[in-house]
C-alpha positions in Angstrom: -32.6 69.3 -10.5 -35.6 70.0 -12.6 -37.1 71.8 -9.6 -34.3 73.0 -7.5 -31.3 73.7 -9.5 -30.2 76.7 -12.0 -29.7 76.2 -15.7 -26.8 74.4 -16.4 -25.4 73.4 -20.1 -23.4 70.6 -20.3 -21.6 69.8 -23.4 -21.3 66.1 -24.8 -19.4 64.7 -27.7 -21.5 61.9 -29.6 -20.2 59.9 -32.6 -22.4 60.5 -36.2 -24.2 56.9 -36.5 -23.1 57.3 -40.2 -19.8 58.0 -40.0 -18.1 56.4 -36.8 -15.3 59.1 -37.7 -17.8 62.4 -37.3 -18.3 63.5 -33.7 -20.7 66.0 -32.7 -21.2 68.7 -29.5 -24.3 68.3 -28.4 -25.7 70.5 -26.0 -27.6 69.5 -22.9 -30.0 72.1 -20.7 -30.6 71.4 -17.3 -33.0 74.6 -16.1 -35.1 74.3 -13.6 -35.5 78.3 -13.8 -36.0 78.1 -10.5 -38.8 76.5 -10.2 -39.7 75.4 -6.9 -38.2 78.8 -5.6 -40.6 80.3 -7.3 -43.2 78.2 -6.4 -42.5 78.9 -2.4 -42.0 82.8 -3.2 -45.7 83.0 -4.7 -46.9 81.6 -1.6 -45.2 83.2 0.5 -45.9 86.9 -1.0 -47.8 86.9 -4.0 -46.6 89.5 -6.6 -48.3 93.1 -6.4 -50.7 93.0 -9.4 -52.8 95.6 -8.6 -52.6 99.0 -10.3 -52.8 101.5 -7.3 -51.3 101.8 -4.0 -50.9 104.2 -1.0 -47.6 105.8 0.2 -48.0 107.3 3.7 -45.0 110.0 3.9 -44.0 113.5 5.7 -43.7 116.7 3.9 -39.8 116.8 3.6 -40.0 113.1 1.9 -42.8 114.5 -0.5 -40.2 117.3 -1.7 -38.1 114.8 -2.7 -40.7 112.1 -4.3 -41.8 115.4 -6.3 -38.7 115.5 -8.2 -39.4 112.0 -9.6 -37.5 109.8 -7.3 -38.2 107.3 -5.0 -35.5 106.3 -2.1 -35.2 102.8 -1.5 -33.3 102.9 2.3 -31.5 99.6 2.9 -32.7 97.0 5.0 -30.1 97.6 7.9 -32.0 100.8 9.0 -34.8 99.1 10.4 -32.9 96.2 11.9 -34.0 97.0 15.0 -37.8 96.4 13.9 -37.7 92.5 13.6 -36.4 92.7 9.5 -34.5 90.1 7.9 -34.1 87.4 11.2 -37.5 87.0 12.2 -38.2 84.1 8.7 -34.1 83.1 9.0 -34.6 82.2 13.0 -38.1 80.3 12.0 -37.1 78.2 9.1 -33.4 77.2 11.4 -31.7 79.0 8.8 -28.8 80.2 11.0 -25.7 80.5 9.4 -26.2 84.2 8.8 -25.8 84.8 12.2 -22.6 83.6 12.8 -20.9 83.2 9.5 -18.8 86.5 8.1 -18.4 87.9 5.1 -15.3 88.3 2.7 -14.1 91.6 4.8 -15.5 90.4 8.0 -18.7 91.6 8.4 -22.0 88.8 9.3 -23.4 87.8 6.6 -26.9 89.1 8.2 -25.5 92.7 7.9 -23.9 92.7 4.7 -27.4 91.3 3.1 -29.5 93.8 5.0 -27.0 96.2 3.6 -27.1 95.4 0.4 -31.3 94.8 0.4 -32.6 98.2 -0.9 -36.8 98.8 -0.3 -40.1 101.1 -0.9 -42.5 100.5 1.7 -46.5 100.9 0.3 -49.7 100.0 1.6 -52.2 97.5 -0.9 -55.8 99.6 -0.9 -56.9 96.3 -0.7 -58.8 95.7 2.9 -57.1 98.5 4.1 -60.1 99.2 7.0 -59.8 102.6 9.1 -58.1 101.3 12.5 -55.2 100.3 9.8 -55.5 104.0 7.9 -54.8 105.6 11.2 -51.9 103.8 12.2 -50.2 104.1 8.7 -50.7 108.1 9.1 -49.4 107.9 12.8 -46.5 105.6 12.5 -45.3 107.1 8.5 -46.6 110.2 7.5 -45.6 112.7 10.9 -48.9 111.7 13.3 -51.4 113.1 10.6 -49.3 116.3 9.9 -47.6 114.1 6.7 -49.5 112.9 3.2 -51.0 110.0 1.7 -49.5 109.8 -1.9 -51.5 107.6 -4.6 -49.2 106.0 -6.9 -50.3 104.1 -10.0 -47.8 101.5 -10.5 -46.5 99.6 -13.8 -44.3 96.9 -13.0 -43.5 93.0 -13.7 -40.0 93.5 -10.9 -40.1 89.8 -10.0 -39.4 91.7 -6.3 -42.8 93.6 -5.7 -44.4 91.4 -3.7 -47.1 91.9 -0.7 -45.6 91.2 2.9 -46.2 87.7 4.4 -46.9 88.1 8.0 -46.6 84.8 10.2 -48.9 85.0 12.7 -48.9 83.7 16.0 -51.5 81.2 15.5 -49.7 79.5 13.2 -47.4 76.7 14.2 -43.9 77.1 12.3 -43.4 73.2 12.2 -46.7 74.1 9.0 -45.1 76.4 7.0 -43.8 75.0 3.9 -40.1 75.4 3.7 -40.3 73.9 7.3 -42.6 71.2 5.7 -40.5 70.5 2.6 -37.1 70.7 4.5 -38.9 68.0 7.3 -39.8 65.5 4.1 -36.3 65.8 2.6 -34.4 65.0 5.8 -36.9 62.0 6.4 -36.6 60.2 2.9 -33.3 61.6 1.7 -31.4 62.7 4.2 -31.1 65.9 2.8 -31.0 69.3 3.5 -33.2 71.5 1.6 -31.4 74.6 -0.3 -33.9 77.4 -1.8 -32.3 79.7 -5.1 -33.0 83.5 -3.9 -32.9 82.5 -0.4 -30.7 85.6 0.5 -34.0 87.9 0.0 -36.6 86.1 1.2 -36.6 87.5 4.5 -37.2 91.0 3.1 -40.9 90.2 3.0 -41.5 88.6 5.8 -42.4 90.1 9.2 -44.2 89.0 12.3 -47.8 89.3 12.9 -47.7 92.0 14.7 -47.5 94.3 11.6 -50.3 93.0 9.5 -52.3 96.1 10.1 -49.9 98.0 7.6 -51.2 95.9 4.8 -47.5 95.9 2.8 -46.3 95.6 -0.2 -42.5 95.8 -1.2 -40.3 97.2 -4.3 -37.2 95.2 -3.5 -34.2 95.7 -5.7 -30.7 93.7 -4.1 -27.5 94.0 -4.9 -26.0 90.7 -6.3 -28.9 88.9 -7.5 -28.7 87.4 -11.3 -32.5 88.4 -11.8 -31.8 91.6 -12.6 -28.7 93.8 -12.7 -28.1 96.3 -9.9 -27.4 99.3 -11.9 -26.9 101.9 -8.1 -24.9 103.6 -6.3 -25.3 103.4 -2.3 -25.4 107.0 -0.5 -25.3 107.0 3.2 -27.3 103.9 3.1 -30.3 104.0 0.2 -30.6 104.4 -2.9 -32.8 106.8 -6.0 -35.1 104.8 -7.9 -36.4 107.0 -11.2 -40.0 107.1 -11.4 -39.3 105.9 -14.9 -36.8 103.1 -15.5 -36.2 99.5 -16.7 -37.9 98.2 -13.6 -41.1 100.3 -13.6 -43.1 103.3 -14.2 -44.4 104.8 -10.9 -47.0 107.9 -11.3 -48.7 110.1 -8.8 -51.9 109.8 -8.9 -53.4 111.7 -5.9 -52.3 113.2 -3.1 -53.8 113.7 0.1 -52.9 116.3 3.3 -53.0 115.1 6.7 -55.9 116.2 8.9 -53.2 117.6 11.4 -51.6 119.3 8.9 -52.1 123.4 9.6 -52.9 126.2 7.0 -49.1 127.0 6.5 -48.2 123.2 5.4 -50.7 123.1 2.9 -49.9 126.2 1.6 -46.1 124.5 1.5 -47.5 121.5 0.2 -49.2 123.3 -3.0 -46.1 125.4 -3.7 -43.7 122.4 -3.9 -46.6 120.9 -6.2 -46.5 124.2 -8.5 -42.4 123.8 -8.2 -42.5 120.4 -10.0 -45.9 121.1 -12.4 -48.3 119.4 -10.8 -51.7 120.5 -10.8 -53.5 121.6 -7.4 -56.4 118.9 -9.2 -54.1 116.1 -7.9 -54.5 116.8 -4.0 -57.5 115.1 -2.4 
């Protein structure tokens, strides 16, 4: 329990050694603070500790961003893109798949649902084959920007992406590892605090070229309280707020972008009093 389970007080009477009439409450605390759970999470997807990182949008999206808000979409809109099942379906973690919710709905899709992210790329070994694809696939084939944001943060839930590559037997990774030791000597199965999110940074090989971090914030986690409300499927994150200070940096215009978007792209800057100095 040390490692696995969450703090507990337990209460128990003792009698005074002096006086065999005098009892006292003495309190006990079990807290593992999730220990172990974070142990696997920092392997997994090391928290974001650098200072800077890119944010490959279109123009529309920058309008908004320029007001001071990031939105977090929830995880179900990119279900389609191997999110959320691809670390439940490796570790045998199945239930999610076939167990429903309170009103009915799988489990899976009320997580997603209720799993709220902003997608960014680490500067970090970010080479040129993986540049181009980031301004292809995110910011409108080159006709989008690349925002710079400086980012001050200690959200236990901005991490960098794991990506399980292909080479890498699934029987090795650790929870499989772990789970494998406790059914051997205890006959046990192996239950992980914060479980629920854990697929939320964790994607297939195939996407290591975007180089990803992730600002995660979920509904119903006792980390941190969820203090949004849901429209049409995201949420707005303030650049300033309890869970961290974003600020734009730099900003810089697409190659493919013509004469009359930049000229758009300076106004909406002027709009929201930002100097011209900040564009690339």
């Amino acid at each position: 329990d040390y490692l696995i389970g969450d703090k507990q007080i337990v209460h128990r009477k003792e009698v005074d050694n002096l006086d065999k009439n005098v009892s006292k409450t003495v309190e006990l605390s079990f807290s593992s603070k999730r220990k172990l759970s974070n142990i696997i999470f920092n392997i997994y997807y090391p928290k974001a500790t650098d200072k800077n990182y890119y944010h490959y949008t279109t123009i529309s999206a920058l309008r908004n961003i320029l007001k001071g808000y990031l939105k977090l979409n929830s995880l179900i809109s990119v279900e389609n893109y191997e999110e959320f099942k691809t670390f439940y379906e490796e570790h045998n973690i199945l239930g999610y798949f076939t167990n429903k919710d309170y009103d009915g709905t799988l489990m899976k899709t009320s997580l997603m649902r209720e799993t709220y992210y902003f997608c960014m790329a680490s500067k970090e070994g970010l080479d040129k084959e993986s540049e181009t694809s980031l301004w292809s696939s995110f910011a409108d084939k080159g006709s989008g920007v690349r925002i710079e944001f400086e980012i001050l943060s200690k959200h236990p839930d901005f991490r960098k992406i794991f990506y399980r590559e292909k080479k890498i037997n699934k029987l090795d990774l650790v929870i499989n590892r772990l789970n494998n030791i406790c059914k051997n000597l205890y006959e046990r199965e192996l239950y992980i605090a914060g479980i629920s999110k854990i697929g939320s940074f964790y994607l297939p090989g195939s996407y290591k070229i975007e180089n990803e971090v992730r600002f995660v914030l979920k509904r119903h986690t006792d980390e941190y309280k969820f203090d949004f409300v849901d429209t049409n499927g995201h949420i707005l994150l303030p650049f300033k707020s309890k869970y961290a200070q974003f600020k734009i940096k730099k900003i810089k215009i697409g190659e493919n972008c013509n004469d009359e978007q930049r000229k758009e792209i300076i106004n909406m800057l002027k709009e929201n009093n930002y100097s011209e100095d900040i564009i690339e």
